[in-house]
C-alpha positions in Angstrom: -11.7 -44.1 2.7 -12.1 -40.4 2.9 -15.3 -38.8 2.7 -14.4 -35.1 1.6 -16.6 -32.3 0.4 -14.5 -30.5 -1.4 -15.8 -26.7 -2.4 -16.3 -25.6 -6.0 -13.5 -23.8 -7.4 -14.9 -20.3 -8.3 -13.2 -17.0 -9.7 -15.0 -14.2 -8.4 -16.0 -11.2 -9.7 -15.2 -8.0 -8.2 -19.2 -7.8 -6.4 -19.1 -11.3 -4.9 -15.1 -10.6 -3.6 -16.5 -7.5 -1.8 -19.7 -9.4 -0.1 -17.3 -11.7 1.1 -16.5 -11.9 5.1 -13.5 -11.4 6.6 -11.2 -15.0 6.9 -13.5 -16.0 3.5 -11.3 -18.0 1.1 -11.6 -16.5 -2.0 -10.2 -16.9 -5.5 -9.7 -13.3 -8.0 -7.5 -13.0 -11.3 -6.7 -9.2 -12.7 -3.6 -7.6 -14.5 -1.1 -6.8 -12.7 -0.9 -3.3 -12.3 1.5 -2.6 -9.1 4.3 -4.5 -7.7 5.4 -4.7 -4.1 8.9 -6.1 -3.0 10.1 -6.2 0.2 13.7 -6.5 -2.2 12.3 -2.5 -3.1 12.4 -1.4 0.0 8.5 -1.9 0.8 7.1 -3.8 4.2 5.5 -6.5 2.5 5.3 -8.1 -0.6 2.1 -7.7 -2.6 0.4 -7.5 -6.1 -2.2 -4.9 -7.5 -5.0 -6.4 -9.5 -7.1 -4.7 -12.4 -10.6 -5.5 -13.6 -13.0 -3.3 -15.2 -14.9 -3.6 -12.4 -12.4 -3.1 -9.7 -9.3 -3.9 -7.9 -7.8 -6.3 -5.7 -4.9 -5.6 -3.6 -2.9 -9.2 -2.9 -1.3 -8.6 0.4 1.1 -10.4 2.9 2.5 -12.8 -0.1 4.8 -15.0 1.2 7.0 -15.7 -2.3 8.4 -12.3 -3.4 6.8 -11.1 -6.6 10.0 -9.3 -7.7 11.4 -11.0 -11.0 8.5 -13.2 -11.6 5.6 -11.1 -12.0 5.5 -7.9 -14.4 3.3 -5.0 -15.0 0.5 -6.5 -17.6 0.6 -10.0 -17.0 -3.0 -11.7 -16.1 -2.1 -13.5 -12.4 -4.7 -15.9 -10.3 -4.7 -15.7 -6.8 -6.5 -17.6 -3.8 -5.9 -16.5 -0.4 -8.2 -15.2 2.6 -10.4 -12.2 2.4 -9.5 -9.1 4.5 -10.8 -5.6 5.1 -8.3 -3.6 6.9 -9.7 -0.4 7.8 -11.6 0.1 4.7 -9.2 -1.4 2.1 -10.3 -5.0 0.7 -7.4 -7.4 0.8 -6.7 -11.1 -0.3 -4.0 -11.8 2.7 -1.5 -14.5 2.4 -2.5 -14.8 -0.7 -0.7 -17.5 -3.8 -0.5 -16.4 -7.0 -0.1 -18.1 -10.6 0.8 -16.3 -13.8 -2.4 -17.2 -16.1 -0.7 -15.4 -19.2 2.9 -14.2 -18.9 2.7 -11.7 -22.3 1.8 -8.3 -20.4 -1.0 -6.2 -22.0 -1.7 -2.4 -21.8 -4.0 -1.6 -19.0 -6.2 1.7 -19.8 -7.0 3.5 -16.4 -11.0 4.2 -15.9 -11.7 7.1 -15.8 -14.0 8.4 -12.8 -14.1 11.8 -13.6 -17.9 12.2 -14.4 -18.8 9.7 -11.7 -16.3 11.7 -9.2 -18.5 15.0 -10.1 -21.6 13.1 -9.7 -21.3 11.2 -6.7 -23.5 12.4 -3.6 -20.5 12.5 -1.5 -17.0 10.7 -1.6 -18.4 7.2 0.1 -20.6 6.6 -3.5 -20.5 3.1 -4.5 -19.6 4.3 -8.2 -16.3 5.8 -6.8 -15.3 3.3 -3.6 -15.1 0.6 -5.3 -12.5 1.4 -7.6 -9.5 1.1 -5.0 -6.5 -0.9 -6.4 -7.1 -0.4 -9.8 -5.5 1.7 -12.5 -8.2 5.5 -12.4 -8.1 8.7 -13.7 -9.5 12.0 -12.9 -9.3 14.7 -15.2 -9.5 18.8 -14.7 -8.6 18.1 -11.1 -7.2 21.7 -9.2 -4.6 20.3 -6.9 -5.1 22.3 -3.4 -2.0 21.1 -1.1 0.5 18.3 -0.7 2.1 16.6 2.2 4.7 14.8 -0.1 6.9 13.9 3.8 3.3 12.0 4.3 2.4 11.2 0.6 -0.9 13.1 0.5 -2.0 14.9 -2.9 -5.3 16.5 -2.1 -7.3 17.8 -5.2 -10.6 19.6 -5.8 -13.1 18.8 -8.3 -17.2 19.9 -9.1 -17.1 21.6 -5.1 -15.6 18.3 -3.8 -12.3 17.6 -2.1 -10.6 14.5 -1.7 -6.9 13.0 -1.6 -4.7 10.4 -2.9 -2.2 8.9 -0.7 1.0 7.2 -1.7 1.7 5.1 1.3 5.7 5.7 2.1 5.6 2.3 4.2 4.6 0.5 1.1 5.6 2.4 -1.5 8.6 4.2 -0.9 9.4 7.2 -3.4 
């Protein structure tokens, strides 16, 4: 006989993923709103997440998402909590299709909390990474397409967007 604790299964909400400590174990659902395949072309294979209230990027998958999963589709996955310079992660992550019809995903849009943030490290804006945003009456002020920067200017504040060519090749 065994005596095993075994830990409550949990889904976590977007808040309680980002407390979470790197090499955590953690369990997130979202649409899927991006699609990684090393078949593509990219480095890895991964998954883009979308919630309301923010984004998880599934990284390091071992299966390749290509053919299985689709834009829309509502996916679980449980993997190990990362932070890689900044960028939340749920490494070696498995995933499970919860509803295979895909639905439309509406992108939030951060424009007034862009022009009101204090500076571009504001928790109302940071914590949108890998999920679907817009930004509206944005002046676009240069692009380094050879290194996938599109930097734009909005309300006296400058930031970027960056299309990572090692991931997501063009």
């Amino acid at each position: 006989v065994y005596n095993h604790k075994l830990p409550k299964f949990k889904e976590l909400s977007y808040a309680e993923y980002a407390a979470k400590e790197k090499g955590d174990s953690v369990v997130v659902k979202g649409i899927v709103v991006g699609i990684l395949s090393k078949d593509y072309g990219d480095t890895v294979n991964a998954l883009y997440l979308h919630t309301e209230e923010g984004g998880f990027y599934i990284y390091g998958m071992e299966e390749n998402p290509k053919g299985k999963y689709e834009m829309g589709m509502e996916v679980r996955a449980t993997g190990e909590f990362d932070n890689y310079n900044g960028t939340l992660e749920v490494k070696n992550a498995t995933c499970e299709i919860l509803n295979a019809t895909p639905v439309a995903v509406t992108p939030v849009d951060l424009t007034e909390a862009y022009k009101a943030a204090e500076d571009l490290k504001a928790d109302s804006i940071l914590g949108k990474q890998s999920m679907l945003v817009t930004i509206k009456g944005v002046t676009i002020s240069d692009i380094n397409a050879s290194k996938g920067y599109y930097h734009f200017e909005l309300g006296g504040k400058k930031a970027y967007s960056r299309i990572s060519s090692s991931n997501c090749p063009l």
